[in-house]
N, C-alpha and C positions, 0 to 999 in steps of 0.2 A: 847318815848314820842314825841309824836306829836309838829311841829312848833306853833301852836295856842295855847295847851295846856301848852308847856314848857310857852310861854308868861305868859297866865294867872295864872302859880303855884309862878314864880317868875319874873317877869318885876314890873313896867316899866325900872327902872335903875338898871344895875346890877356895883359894884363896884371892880374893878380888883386891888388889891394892889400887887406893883411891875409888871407893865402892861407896863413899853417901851417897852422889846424887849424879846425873849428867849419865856419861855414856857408863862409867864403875857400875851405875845403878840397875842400869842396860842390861849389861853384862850378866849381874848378880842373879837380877831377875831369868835372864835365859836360862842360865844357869839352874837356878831351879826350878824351871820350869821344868828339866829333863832330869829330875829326881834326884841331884848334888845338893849335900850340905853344904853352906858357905859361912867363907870367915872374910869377913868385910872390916881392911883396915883402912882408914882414913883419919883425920886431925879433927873435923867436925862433929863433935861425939852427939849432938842434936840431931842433924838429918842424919846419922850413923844409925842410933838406935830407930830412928823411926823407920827407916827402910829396912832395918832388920827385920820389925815389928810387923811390919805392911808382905814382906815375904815370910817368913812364919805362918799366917794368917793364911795368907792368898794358899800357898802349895803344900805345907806342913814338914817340911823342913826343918833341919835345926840350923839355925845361921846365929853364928858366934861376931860379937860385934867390938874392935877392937880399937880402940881411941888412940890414935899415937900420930907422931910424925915417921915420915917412911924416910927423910932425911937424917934420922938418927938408929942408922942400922944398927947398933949394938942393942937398943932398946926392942927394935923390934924383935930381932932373932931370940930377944929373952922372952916375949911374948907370945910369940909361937910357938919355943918351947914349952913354954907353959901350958898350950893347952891341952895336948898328950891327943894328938888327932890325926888320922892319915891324910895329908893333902897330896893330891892327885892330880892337880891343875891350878896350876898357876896360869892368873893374868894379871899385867902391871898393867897399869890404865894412870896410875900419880901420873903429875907433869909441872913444872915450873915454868913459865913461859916469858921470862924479861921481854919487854916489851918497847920498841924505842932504839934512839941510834947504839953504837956499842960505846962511844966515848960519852953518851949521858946514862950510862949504864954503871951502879955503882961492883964494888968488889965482891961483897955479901950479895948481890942478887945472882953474880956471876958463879958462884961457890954452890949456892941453892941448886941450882938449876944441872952442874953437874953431881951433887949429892941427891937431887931426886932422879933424876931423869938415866943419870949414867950410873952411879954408883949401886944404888938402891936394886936396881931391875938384875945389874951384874947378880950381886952378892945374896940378894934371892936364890935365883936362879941356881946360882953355885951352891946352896943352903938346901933348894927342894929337892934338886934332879938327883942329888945322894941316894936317897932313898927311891925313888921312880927308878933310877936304872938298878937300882938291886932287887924292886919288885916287877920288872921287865917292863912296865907301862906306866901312861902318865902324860902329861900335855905343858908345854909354856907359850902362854902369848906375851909378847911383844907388843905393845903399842907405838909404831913408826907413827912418820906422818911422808905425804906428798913432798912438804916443805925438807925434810930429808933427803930428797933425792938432787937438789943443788943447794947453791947456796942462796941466801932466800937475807935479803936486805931488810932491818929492820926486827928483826928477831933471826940474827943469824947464832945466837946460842941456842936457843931453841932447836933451828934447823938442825945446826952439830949434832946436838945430842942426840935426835932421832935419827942423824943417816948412823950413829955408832950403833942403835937399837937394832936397825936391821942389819945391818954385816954380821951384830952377836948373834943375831936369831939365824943367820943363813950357816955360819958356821957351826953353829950347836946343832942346827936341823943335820947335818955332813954325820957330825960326830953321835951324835945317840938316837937317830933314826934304825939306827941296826940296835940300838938296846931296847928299843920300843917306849920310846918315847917321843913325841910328837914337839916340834917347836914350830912355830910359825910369829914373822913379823905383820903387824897389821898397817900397812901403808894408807892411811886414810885421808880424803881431801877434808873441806869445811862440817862441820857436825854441829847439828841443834844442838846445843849445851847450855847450862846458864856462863859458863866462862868463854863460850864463843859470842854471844851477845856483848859482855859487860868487854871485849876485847874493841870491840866498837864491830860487831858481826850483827849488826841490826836487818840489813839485807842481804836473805843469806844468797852468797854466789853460785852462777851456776853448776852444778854437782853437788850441793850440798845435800847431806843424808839428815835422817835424821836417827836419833842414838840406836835406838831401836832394830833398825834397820841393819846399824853397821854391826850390833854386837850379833845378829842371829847369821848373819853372814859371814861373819868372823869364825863363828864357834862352828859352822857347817863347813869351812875351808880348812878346818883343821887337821891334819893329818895329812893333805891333798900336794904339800909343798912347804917351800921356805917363806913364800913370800903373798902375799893378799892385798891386794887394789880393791875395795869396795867402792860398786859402783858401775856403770859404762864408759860414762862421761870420764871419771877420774882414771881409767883404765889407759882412754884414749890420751887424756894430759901425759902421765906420766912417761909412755911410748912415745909421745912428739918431744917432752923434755933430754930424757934421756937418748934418744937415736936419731930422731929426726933432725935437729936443731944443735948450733953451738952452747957449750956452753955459756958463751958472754951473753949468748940470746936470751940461753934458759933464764939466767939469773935478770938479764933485764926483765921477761916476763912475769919473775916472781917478785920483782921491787912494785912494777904497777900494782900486784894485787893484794902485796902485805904493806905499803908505803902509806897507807890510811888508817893501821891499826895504831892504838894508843892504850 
């Protein structure tokens, strides 16, 4: 898709949730690289504004920068409100990711992780598409993950919450693809991140991307379908996960490769 076109499917504001730093920032930046304003919410109002600042600069843009937690939905939708701006495309990219067995896993981390990951991207979504399907156009990403697609030992809330992320994005894709509106889940493997390092991802495994990467290929499959595997490598896993293999297999396969995170 074309720079003019990507504008007019989904501008003028596109909204990046969890947009400081990592794959958000990715995003943010693509993003305006194809001439969309951005509203970048995130909890870190420090690298928040600096990468506002840093795109400003770089493409000239207006990127509106919004300090909050995305786990306190009511606050954000008052912040949104607030800024009197057409958003056009939404991406969630937040994530809580408890990390560790499920019985050393406290309540509060369990709570976190479905008010960022499930609640938050819902109650968006339900909040943006309002207005996109009464203006006939418009875009939502989904940020899945690979770990999504079984169950994935060791951060098995984590996994939940993104296989819920892509079934939302496959059935909204169903439902307002005739209103002209774009939905796409991003099923992604390992990603340069600074939270994929500090998860103990020091060597990153084979298919791993790097943010870059995943956000320009994301933002180019949009439109194209429900669902996006970034990647060869990651294409080929998800296909032996899912069809080739049992599930007891799958999930054995996924305990070897998340059973070292910490």
């Amino acid at each position: 898709m074309s720079t003019t076109r990507f504008r007019e499917a989904y501008g003028p504001y596109a909204l990046v949730a969890g947009g400081s730093d990592g794959l958000g920032a990715a995003f943010a930046e693509a993003i305006a690289r194809r001439g969309l304003n951005v509203v970048l919410l995130a909890r870190q109002e420090d690298r928040l504004n600096a990468t506002a600042a840093r795109l400003r600069e770089a493409y000239g843009v207006d990127v509106v920068a919004v300090a909050t937690d995305v786990a306190d939905y009511e606050s954000v939708k008052a912040r949104i409100g607030a800024l009197d701006v057409s958003i056009g495309l939404l991406i969630y990219n937040a994530a809580y990711a408890p990390i560790g067995r499920f019985e050393d896993t406290g309540a509060d981390e369990l709570a976190r992780a479905a008010d960022v990951n499930v609640r938050a991207p819902l109650l968006l979504a339900k909040l943006l598409s309002a207005p996109m399907i009464e203006r006939g156009r418009g875009g939502i990403v989904l940020m899945s993950s690979l770990a999504g697609s079984q169950g994935s030992p060791n951060i098995a809330t984590y996994a939940a919450t993104k296989s819920f992320n892509a079934i939302l994005a496959e059935g909204l894709w169903g439902e307002l693809k005739p209103r002209g509106v774009d939905v796409l889940a991003c099923m992604a493997g390992a990603i340069l991140t600074p939270g994929y390092e500090q998860a103990g991802g020091d060597k990153p495994a084979p298919g791993t991307l790097e943010a870059r990467q995943v956000a320009e290929r994301t933002l180019n499959a949009l439109g194209k379908g429900p669902i996006f595997v970034p990647g060869a490598l990651n294409k080929v896993a998800r296909f032996v996960l899912m069809r080739l293999i049992s599930r007891r297999a799958a999930i054995a396969i996924m305990s070897k490769n998340t059973g070292g995170l910490s």
